[in-house]
KOLLODO-856717 format. One record per residue (C-alpha): residue in one letter; x, y, z. Coordinates in Angstrom, 1 decimal, padded with zeros to 4 digits. Example, Ala and Ser with C-alpha at 12.3 -4.5 7.8 and 13.67 -1.06 7.14 Angstrom:
2
<node resn="a" px="012.3" py="-004.5" pz="007.8"/>
<node resn="s" px="013.7" py="-001.1" pz="007.1"/>
REM end
This chain:
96
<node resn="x" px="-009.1" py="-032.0" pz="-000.6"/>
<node resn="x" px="-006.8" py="-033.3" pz="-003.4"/>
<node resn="x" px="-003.5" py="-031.5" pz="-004.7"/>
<node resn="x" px="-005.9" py="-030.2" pz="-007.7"/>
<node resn="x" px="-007.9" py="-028.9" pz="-005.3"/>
<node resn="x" px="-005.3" py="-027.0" pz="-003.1"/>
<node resn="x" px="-003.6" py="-025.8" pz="-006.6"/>
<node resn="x" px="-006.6" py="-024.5" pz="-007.8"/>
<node resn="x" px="-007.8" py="-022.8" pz="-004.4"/>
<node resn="x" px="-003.9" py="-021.2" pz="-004.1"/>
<node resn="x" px="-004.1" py="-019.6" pz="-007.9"/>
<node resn="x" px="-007.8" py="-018.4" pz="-006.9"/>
<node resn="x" px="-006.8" py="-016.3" pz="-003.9"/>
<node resn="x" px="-003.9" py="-014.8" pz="-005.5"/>
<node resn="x" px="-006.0" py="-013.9" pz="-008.6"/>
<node resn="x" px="-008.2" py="-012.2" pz="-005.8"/>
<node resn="x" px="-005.5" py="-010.4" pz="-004.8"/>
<node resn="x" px="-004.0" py="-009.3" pz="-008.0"/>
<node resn="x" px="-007.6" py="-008.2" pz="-008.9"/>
<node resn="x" px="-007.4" py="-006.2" pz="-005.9"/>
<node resn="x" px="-004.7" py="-004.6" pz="-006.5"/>
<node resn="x" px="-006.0" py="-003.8" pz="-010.3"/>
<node resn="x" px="-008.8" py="-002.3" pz="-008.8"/>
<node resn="x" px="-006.6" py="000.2" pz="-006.3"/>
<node resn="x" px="-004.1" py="000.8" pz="-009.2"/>
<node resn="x" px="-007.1" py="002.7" pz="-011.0"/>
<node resn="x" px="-007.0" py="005.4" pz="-008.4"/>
<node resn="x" px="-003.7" py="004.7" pz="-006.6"/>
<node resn="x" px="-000.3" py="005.1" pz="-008.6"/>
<node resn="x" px="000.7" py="001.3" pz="-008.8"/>
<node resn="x" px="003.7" py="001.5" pz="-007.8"/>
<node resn="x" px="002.4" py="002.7" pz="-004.0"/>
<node resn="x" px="-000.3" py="-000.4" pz="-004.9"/>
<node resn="x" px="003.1" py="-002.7" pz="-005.4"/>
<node resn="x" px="004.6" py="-001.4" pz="-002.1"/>
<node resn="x" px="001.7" py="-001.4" pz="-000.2"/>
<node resn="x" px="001.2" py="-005.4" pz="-001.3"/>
<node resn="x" px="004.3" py="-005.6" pz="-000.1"/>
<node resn="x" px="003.8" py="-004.4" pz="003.6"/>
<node resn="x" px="001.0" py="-006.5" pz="004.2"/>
<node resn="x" px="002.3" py="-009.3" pz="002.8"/>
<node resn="x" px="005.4" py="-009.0" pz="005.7"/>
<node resn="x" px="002.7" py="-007.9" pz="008.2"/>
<node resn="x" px="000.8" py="-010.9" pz="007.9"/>
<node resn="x" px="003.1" py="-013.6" pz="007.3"/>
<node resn="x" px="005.3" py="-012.3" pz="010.7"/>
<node resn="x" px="001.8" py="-012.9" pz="012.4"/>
<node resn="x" px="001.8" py="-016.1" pz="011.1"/>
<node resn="x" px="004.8" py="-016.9" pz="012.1"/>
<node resn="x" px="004.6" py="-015.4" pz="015.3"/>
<node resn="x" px="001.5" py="-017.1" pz="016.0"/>
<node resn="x" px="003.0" py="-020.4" pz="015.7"/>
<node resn="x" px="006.0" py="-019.4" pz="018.1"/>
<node resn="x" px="005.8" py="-020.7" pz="021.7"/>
<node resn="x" px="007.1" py="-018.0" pz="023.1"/>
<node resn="x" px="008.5" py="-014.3" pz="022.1"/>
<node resn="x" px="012.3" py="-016.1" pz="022.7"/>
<node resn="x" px="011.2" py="-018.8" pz="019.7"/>
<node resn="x" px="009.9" py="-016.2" pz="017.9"/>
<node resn="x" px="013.2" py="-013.8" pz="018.0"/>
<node resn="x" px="015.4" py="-016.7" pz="017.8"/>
<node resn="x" px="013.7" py="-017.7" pz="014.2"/>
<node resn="x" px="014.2" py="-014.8" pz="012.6"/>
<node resn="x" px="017.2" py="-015.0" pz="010.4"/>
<node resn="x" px="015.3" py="-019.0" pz="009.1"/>
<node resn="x" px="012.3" py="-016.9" pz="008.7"/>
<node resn="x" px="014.1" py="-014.0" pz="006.5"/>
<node resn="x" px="015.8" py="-016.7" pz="004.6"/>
<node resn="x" px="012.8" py="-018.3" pz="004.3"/>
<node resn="x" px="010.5" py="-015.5" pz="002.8"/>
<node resn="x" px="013.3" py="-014.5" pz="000.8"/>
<node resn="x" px="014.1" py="-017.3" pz="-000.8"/>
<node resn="x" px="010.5" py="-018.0" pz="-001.6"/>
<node resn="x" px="009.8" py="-014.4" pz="-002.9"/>
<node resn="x" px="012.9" py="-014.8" pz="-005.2"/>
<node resn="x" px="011.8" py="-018.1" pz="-007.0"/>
<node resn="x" px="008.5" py="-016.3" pz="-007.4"/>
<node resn="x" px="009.8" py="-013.5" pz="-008.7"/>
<node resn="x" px="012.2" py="-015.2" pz="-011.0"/>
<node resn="x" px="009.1" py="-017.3" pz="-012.6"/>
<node resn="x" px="007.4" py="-014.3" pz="-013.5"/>
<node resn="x" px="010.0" py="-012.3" pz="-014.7"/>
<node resn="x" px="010.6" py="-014.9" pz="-017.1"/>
<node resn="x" px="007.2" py="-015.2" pz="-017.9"/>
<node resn="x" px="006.5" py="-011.9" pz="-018.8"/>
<node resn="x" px="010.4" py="-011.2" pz="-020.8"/>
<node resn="x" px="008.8" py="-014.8" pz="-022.9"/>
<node resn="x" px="006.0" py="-013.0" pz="-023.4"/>
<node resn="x" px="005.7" py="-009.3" pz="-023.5"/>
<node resn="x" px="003.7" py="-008.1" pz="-026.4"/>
<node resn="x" px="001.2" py="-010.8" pz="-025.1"/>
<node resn="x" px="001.3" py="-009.3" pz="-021.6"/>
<node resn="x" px="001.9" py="-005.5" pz="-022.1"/>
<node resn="x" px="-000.2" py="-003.9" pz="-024.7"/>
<node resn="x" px="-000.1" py="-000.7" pz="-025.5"/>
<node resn="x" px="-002.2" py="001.8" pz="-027.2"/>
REM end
């Protein structure tokens, strides 16, 4: 599979996702939506990571890479569409 490929397969399953949580914020308050997104996000990727582990030491013993980690990762995400949408707003939020 080529980098194209894995890019386009990665923007795919988090447009899945977001359209996911668009259909839950229609009968959900969004924010609950956002928190709940939240949880199993940290739910699944400690299972991942967990999975990976040898052994329940490894696992306890990575945790403070694995918080940095996640953090770190959620920040720059966050940052690049924070940015995104304060560039473009009007385009982004319309309102009636």
């Amino acid at each position: 599979m080529s980098d194209t490929d894995k890019d386009k397969e990665f923007y795919e399953m988090a447009d899945a996702f977001i359209a996911l949580a668009n259909k839950q914020s229609k009968s959900c308050d969004p924010g609950k939506v956002s928190a709940t997104f939240l949880y199993a996000a940290a739910r699944f990727n400690t299972f991942i990571i967990a999975s990976h582990a040898a052994s329940a030491s490894e696992f306890a013993e990575g945790k403070e890479k694995t918080y940095e980690y996640f953090m770190a990762e959620y920040k720059k995400m966050l940052v690049e569409h924070v940015a995104d949408y304060a560039n473009n707003f009007d385009k982004y939020i319309v309102r009636n």
